[in-house]
N, CA, C and O atoms as a MOPAC input file, in Angstrom:
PM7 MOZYME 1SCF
protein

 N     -8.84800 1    72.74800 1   -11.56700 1
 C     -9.25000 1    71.50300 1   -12.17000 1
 C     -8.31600 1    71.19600 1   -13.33400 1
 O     -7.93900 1    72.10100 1   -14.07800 1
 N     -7.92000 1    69.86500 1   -13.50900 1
 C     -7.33700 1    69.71100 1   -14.61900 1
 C     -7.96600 1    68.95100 1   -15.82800 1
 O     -9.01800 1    69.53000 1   -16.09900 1
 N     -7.80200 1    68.10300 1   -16.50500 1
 C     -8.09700 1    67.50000 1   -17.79000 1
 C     -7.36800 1    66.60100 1   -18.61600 1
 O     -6.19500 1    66.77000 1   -18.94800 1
 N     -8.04700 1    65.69800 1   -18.92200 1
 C     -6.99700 1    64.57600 1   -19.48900 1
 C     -8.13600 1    64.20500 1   -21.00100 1
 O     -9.28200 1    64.62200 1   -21.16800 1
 N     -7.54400 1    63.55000 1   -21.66800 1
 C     -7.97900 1    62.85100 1   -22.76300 1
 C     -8.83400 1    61.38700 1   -22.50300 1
 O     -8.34200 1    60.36600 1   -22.02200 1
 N     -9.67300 1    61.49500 1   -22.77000 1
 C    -10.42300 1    60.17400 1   -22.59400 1
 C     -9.92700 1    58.60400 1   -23.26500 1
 O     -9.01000 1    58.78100 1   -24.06700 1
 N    -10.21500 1    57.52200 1   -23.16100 1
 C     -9.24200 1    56.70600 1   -23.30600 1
 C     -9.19900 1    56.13100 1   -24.91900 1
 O     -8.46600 1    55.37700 1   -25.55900 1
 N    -10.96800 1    57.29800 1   -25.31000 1
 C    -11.36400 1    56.76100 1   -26.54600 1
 C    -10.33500 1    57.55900 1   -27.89600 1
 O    -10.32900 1    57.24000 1   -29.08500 1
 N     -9.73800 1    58.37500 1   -27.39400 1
 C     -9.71600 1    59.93600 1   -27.90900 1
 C     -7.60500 1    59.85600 1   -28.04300 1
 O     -6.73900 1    59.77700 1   -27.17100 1
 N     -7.54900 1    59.91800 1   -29.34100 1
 C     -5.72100 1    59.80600 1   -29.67500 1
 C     -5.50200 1    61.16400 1   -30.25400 1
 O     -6.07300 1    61.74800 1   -31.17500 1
 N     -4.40300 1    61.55000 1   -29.37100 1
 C     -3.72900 1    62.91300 1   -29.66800 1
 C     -2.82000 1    62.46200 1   -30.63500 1
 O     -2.37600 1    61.31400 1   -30.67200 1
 N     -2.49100 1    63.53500 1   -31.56600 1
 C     -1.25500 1    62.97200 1   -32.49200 1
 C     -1.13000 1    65.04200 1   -33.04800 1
 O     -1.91000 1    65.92000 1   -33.41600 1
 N      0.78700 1    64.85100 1   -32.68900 1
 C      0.79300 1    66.18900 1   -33.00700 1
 C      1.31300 1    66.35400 1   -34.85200 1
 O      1.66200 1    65.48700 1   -35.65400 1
 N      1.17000 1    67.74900 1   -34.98900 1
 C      1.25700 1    67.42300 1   -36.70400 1
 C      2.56800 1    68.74600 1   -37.02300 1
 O      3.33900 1    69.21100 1   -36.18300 1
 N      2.50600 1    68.98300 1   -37.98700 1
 C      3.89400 1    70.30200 1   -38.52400 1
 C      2.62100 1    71.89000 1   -37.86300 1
 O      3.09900 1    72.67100 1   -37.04000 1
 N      1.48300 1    72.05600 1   -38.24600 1
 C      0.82700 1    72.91700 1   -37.68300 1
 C     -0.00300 1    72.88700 1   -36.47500 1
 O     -0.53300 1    73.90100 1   -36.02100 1
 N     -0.11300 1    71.73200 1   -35.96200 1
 C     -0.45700 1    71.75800 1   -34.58000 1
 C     -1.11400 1    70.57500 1   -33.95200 1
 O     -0.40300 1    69.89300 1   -33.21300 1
 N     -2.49200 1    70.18400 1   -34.14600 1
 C     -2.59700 1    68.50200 1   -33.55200 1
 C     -3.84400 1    67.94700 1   -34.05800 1
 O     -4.80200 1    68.69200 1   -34.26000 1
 N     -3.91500 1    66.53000 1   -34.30600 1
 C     -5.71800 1    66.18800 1   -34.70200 1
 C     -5.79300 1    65.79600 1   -33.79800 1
 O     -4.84800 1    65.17400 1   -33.31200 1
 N     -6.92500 1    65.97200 1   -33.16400 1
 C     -7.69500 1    64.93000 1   -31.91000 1
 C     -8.53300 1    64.08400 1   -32.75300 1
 O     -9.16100 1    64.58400 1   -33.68700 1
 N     -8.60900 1    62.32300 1   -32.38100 1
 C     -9.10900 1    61.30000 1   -32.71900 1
 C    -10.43600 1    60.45000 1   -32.05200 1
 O    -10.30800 1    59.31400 1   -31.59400 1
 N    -11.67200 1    61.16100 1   -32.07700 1
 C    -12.45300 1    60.06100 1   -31.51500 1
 C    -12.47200 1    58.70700 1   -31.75900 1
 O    -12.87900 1    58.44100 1   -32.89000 1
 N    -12.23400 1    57.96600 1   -31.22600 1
 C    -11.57300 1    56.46800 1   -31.74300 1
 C    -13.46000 1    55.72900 1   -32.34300 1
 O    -14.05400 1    55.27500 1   -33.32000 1
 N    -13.60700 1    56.03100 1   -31.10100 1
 C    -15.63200 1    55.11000 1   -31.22100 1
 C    -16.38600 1    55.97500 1   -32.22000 1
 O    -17.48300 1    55.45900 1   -32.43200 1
 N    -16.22400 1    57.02000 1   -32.86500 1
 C    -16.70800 1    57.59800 1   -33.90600 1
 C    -16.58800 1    57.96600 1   -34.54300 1
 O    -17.55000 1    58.37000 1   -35.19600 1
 N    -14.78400 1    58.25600 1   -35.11800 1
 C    -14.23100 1    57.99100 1   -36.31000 1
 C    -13.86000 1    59.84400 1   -36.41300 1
 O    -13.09800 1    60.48600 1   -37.13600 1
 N    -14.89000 1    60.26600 1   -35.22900 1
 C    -14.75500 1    62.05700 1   -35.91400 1
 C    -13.42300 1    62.16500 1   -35.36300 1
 O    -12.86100 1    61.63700 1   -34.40400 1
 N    -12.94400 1    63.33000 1   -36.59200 1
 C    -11.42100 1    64.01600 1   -35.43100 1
 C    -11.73300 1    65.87100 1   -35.85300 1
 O    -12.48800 1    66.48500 1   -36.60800 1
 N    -10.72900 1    66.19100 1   -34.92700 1
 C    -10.39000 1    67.85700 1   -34.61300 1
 C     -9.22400 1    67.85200 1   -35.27800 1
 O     -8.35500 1    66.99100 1   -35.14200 1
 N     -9.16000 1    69.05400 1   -36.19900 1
 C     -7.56300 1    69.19400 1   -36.23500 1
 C     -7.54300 1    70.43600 1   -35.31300 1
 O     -8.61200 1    70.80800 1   -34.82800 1
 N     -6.66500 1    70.94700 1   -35.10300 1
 C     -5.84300 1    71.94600 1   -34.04700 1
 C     -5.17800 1    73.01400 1   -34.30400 1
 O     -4.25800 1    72.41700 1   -34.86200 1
 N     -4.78100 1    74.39300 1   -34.38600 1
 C     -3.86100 1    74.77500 1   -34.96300 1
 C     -2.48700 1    74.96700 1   -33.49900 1
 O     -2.63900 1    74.36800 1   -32.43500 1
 N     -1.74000 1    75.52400 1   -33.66300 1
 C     -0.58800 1    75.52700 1   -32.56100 1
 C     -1.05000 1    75.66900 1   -31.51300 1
 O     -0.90300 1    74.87400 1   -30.58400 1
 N     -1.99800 1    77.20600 1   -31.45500 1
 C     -2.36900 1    77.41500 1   -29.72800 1
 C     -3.65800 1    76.48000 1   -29.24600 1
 O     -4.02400 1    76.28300 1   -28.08800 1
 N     -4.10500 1    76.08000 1   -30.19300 1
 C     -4.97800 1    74.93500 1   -30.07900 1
 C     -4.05600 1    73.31900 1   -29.56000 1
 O     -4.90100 1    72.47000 1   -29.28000 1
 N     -3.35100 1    73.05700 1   -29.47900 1
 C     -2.17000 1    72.57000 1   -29.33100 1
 C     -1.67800 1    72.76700 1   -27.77000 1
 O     -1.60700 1    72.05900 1   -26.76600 1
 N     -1.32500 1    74.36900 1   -28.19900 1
 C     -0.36500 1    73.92900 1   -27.16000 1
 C     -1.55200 1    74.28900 1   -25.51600 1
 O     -1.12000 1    74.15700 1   -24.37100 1
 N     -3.02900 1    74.73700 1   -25.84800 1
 C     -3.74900 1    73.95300 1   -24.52000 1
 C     -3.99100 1    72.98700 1   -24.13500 1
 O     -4.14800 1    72.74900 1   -22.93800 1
 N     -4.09000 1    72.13500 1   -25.08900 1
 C     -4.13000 1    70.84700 1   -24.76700 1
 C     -3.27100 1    69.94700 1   -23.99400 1
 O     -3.36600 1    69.23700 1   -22.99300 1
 N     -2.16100 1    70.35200 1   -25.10200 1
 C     -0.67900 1    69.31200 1   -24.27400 1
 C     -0.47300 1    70.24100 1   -22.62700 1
 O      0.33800 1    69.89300 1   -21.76800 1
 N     -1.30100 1    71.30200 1   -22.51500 1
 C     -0.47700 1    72.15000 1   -21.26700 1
 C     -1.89500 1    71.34800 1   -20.19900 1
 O     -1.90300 1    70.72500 1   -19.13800 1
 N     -2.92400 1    71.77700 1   -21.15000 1
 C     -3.91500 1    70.96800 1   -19.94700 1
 C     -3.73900 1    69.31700 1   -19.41200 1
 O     -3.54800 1    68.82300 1   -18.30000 1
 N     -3.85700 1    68.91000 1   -20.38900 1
 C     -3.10300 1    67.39800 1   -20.15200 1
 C     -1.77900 1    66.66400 1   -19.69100 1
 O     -1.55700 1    65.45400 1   -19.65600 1
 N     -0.97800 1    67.70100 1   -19.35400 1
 C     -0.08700 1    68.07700 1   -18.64900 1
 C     -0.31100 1    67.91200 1   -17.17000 1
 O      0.45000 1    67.52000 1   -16.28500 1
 N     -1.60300 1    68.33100 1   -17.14200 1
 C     -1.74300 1    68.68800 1   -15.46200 1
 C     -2.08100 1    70.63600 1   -14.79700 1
 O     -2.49300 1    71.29800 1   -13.84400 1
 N     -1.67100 1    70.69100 1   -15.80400 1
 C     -2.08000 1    72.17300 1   -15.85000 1
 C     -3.12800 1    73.01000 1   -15.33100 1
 O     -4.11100 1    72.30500 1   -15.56200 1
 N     -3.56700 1    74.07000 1   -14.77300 1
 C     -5.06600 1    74.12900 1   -15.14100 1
 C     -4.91300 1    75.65100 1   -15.77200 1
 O     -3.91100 1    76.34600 1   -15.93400 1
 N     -6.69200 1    75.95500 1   -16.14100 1
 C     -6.97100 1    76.44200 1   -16.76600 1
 C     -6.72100 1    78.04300 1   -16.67700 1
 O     -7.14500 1    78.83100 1   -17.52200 1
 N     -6.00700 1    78.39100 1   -15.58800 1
 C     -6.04600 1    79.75600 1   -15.23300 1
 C     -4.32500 1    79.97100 1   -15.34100 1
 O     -3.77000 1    81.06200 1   -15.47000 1
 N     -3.53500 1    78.41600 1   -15.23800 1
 C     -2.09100 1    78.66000 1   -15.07800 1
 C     -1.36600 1    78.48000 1   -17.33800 1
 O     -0.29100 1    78.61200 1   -17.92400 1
 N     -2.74100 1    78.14900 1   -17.70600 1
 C     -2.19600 1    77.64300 1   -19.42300 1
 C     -2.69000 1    79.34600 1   -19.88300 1
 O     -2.13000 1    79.86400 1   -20.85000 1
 N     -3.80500 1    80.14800 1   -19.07300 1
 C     -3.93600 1    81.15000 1   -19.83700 1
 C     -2.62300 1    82.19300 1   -19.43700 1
 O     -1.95600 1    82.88400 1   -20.20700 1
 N     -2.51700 1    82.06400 1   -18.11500 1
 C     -0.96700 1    83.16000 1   -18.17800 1
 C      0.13400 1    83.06100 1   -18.34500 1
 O      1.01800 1    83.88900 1   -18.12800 1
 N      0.25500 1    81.23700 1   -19.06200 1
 C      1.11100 1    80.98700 1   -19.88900 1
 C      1.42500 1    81.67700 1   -21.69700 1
 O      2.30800 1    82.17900 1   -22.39300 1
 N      0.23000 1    81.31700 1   -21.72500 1
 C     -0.23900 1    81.91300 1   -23.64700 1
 C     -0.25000 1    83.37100 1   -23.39200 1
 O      0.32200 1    84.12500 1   -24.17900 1
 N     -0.96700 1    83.89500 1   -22.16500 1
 C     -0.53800 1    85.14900 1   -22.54000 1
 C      0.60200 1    85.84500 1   -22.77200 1
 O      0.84300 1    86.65100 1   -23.67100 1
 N      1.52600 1    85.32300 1   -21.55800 1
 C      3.03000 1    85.84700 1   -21.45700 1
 C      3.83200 1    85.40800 1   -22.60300 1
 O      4.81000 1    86.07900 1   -22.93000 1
 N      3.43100 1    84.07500 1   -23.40600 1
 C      4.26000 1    83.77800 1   -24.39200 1
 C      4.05000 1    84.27800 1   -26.12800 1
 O      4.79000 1    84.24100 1   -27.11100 1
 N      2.53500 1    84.77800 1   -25.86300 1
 C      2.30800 1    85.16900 1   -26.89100 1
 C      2.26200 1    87.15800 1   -26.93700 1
 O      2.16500 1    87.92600 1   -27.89400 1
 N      2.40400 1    87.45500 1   -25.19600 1
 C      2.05000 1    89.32500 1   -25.35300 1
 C      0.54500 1    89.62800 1   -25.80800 1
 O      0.26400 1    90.54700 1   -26.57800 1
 N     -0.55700 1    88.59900 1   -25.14800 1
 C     -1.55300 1    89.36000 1   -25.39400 1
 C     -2.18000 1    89.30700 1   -24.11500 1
 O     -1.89200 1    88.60500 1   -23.14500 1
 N     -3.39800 1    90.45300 1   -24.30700 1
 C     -4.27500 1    90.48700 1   -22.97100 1
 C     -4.86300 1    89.33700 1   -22.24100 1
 O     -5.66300 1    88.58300 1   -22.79500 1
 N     -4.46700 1    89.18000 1   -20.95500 1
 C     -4.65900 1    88.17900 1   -20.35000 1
 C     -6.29500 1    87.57100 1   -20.09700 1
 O     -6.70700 1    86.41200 1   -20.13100 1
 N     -7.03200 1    88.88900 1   -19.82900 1
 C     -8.49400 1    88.36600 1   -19.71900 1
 C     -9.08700 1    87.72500 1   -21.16300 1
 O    -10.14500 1    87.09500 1   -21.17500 1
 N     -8.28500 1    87.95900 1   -22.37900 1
 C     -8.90000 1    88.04400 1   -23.86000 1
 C     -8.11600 1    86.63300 1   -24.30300 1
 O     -8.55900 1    86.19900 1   -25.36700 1
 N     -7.17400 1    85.92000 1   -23.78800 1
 C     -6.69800 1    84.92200 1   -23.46600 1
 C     -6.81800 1    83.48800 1   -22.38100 1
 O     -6.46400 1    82.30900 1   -22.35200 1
 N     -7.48500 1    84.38100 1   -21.64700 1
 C     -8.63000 1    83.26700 1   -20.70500 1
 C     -9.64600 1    83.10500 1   -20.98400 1
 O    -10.21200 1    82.15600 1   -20.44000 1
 N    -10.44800 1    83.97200 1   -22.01600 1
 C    -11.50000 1    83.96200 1   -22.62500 1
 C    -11.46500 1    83.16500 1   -23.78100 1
 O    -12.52600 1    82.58700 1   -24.01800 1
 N    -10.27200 1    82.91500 1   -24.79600 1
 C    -10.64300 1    81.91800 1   -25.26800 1
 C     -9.65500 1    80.65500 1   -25.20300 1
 O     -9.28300 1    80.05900 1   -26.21400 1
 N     -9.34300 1    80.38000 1   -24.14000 1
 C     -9.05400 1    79.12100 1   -23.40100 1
 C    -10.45300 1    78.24700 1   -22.64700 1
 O    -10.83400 1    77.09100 1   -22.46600 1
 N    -10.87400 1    79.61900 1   -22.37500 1
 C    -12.65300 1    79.02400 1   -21.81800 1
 C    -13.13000 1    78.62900 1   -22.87900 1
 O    -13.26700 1    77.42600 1   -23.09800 1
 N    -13.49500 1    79.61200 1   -23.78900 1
 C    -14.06700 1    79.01000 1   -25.24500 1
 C    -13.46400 1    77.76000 1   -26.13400 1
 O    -14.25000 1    77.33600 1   -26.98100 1
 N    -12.70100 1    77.37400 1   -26.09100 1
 C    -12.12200 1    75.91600 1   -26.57900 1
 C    -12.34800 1    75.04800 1   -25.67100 1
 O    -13.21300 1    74.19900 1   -25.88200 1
 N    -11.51100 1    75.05900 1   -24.26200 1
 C    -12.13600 1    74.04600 1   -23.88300 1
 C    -13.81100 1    73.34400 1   -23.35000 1
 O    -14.08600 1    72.21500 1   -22.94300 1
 N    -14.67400 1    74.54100 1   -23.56700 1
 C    -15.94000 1    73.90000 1   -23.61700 1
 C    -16.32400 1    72.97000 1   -24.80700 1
 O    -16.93500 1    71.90100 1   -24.81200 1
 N    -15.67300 1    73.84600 1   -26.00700 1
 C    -16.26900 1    72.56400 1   -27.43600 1
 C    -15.17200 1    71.57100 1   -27.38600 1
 O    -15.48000 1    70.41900 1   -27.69100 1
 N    -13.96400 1    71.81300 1   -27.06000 1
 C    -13.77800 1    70.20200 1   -26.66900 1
 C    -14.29700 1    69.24900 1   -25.50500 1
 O    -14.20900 1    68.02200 1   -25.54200 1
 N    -14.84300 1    69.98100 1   -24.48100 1
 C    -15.75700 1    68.86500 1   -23.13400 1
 C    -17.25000 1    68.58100 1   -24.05600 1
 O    -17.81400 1    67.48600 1   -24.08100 1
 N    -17.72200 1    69.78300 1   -24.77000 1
 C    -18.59200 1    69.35400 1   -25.52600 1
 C    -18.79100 1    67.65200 1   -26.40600 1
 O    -19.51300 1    66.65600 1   -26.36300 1
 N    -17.45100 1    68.26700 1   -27.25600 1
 C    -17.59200 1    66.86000 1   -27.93700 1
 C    -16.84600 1    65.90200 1   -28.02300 1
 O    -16.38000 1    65.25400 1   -28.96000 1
 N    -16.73600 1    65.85400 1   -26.40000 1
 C    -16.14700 1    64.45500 1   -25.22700 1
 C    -14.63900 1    64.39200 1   -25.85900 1
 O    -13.97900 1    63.36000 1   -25.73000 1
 N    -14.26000 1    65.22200 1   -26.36000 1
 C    -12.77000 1    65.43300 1   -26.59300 1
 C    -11.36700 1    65.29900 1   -25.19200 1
 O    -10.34000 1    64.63500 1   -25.04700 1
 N    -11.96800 1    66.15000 1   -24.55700 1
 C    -11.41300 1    66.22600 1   -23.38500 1
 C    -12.31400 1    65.71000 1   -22.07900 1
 O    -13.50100 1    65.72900 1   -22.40600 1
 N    -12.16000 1    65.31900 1   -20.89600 1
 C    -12.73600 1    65.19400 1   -19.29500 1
 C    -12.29000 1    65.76600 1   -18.41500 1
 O    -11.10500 1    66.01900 1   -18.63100 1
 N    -12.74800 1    66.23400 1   -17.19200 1
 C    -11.90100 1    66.73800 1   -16.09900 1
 C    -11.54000 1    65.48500 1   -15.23400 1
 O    -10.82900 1    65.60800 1   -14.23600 1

């Protein structure tokens, strides 16, 4: 499955990583890098099993402990309509 940004919702990247913009409610996310760089990889087209053995290999950490929190972010961003599939 992949994921895109909703039409309400403006990415904007920053020197440490990205705010997400709910446009209709004014809330935003800031991001830090690897917060970042799932996003731009999911929204990409990516999915969720090919961005974790990306981060893992690029960062050298355990792959299950790296899909684990790729799962864990992107639920509080589907949570709070940040992201859609």
């Amino acid at each position: 499955m992949t994921y895109a940004l909703p039409p309400d919702v403006t990415a904007t990247r920053t020197e440490g990583g990205m705010v997400l913009l709910q446009e209709t409610t004014g809330r935003y996310w800031m991001l830090n890098g690897t917060g970042a760089a799932v996003v731009q990889l999911l929204t990409e087209g990516r999915t969720v099993p090919a961005v974790s053995a990306e981060l893992s290999a690029r960062f050298g950490q355990d792959p299950a402990r790296v899909a684990a929190d790729v799962r864990a972010l992107l639920k509080q961003l589907s949570d709070a309509r940040l992201v859609t599939p």
